[in-house]
C-alpha positions in Angstrom: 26.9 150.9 -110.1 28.6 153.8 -108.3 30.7 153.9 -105.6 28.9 154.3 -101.7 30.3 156.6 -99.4 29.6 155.9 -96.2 29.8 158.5 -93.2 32.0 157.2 -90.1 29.4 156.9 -87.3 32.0 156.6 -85.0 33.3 160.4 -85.8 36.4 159.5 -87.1 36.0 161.8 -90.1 37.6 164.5 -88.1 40.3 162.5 -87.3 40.8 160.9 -90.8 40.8 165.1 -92.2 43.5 165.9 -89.8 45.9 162.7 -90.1 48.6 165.5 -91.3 48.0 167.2 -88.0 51.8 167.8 -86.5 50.9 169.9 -83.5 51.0 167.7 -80.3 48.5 170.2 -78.6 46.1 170.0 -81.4 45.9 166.5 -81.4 45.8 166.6 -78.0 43.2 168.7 -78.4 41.4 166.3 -80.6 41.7 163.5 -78.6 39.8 165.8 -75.9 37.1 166.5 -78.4 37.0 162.8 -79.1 37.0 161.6 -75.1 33.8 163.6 -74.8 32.4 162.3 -77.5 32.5 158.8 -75.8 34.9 157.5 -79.0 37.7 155.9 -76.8 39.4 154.6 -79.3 40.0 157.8 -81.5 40.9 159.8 -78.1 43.7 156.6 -77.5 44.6 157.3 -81.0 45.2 160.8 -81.0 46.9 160.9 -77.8 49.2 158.1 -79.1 50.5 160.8 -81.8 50.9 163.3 -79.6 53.1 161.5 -77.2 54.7 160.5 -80.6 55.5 163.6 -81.1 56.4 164.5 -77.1 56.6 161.9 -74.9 57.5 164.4 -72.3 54.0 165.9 -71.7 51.9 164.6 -68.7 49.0 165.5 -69.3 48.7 163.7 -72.9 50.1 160.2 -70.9 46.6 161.5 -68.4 44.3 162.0 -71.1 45.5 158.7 -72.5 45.0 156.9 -69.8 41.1 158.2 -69.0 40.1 157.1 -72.6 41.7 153.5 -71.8 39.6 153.5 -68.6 36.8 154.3 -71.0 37.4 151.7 -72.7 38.4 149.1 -69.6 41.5 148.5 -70.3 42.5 149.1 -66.9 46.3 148.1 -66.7 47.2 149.9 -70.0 45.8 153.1 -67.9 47.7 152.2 -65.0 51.0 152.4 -67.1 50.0 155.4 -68.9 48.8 157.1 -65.4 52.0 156.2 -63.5 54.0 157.8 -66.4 52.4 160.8 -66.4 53.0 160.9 -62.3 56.4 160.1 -63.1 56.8 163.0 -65.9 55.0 165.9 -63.5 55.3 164.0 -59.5 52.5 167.3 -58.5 50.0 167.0 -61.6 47.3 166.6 -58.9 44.8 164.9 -61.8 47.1 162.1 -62.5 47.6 161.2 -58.9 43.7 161.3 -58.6 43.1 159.3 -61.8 45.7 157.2 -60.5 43.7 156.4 -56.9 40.6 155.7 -59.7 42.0 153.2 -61.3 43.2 151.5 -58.4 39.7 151.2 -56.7 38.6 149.8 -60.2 41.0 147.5 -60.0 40.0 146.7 -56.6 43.5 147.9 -55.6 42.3 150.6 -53.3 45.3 150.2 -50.9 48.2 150.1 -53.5 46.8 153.4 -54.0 50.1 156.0 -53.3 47.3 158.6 -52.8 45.4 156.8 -49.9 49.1 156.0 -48.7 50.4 159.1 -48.1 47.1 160.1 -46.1 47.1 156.8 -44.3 50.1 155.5 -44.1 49.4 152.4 -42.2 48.5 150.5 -45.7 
């Protein structure tokens, strides 16, 4: 009997191809490519080695954090969104995806977004 070889439905070819990838804005990159694919758990991946690789990078900690709401893990997002606010305090998205997650969470008024146009919450 031979061996099978079995195509990765889930995509993760393209990741497995480019585990040598060093750039963090390829694998950022990636990770994008991988988000729109609806394959949450490659984009967390991906992202995870580009914040390896610079932490220091909102928008990776953003992109993170919309692939764990894809996948509904809600307060993992929440950490990874508040980083992000905390790494670029004007990265308009990340305040935004920040107000999301909070009305998921059925959080809405903890919300620093709705707070700072209604400020009696």
């Amino acid at each position: 009997m031979g061996n099978i070889m079995r195509k990765n439905s889930c995509g993760g070819d393209e990741f497995a191809r480019n585990k040598k990838v060093v750039d963090p804005e390829v694998l950022k990159n990636m990770g994008n490519n991988a988000y729109k694919g609806g394959r949450f758990e490659e984009a967390v991946a991906l992202y995870d080695r580009a914040i390896a690789l610079d932490s220091s990078k909102a928008t990776y900690h953003c992109n993170k954090s919309a692939a764990l709401i894809g996948l509904r893990r809600f307060q993992e997002a929440l950490a990874e969104c508040e980083e992000s606010v905390r790494l670029e305090p004007s990265y308009t998205r990340a305040h935004n995806r920040l107000a999301t997650i909070y009305f998921r969470l059925g959080e809405a008024e903890k919300s620093p977004r709705l707070q700072s146009v209604n400020p009696r919450y």
